[in-house]
N, C-alpha and C positions, 0 to 999 in steps of 0.2 A: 416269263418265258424261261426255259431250259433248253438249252443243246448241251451232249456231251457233259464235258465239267462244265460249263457256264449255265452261272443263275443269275436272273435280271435282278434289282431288287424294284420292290414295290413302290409307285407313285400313283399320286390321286389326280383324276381328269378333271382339271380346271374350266373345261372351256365346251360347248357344244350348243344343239338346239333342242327346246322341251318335245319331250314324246307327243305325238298325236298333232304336233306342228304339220298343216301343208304343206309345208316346203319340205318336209323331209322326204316324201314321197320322190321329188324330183331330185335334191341333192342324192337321194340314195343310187337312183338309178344312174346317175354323172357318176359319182363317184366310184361303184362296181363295174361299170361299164367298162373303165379302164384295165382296173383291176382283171377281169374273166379276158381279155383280149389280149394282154400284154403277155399271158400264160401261153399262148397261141404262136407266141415269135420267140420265147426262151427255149434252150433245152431243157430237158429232163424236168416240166413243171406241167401244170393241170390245177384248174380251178372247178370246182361244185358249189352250184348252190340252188337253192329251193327257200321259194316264199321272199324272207328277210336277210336269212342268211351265207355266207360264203363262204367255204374255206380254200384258202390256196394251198399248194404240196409240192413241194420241190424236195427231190431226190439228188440223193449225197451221200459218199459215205463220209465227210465230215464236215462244221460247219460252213466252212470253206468252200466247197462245192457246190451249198444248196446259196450260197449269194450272188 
């Protein structure tokens, strides 16, 4: 991730469930559920997504603003 002068540094994902698992079907949609709704009651924020994917967008003019 990058905002501004900040850069995350890199780490690897220890932990999750294998692709094509049934359960992700369901964990997926618990889990963005929250995510697409919670955009709904912040300011200045908006969620998209189609299919698998989501991206959320909060508006700032610094990092400060968009959290």
């Amino acid at each position: 991730l990058s905002f501004d002068d900040f850069i995350s540094h890199v780490f690897e994902i220890l932990s999750g469930i294998d692709q094509g698992c049934p359960l992700s079907v369901v964990l997926y949609k618990i889990y963005n559920l929250v995510l697409l709704e919670c955009t709904h009651t912040m300011p200045n924020t908006d969620a998209v997504a189609f299919i698998d994917d989501v991206a959320a967008i909060a508006i700032g003019r610094t990092l400060t603003d968009t959290t």
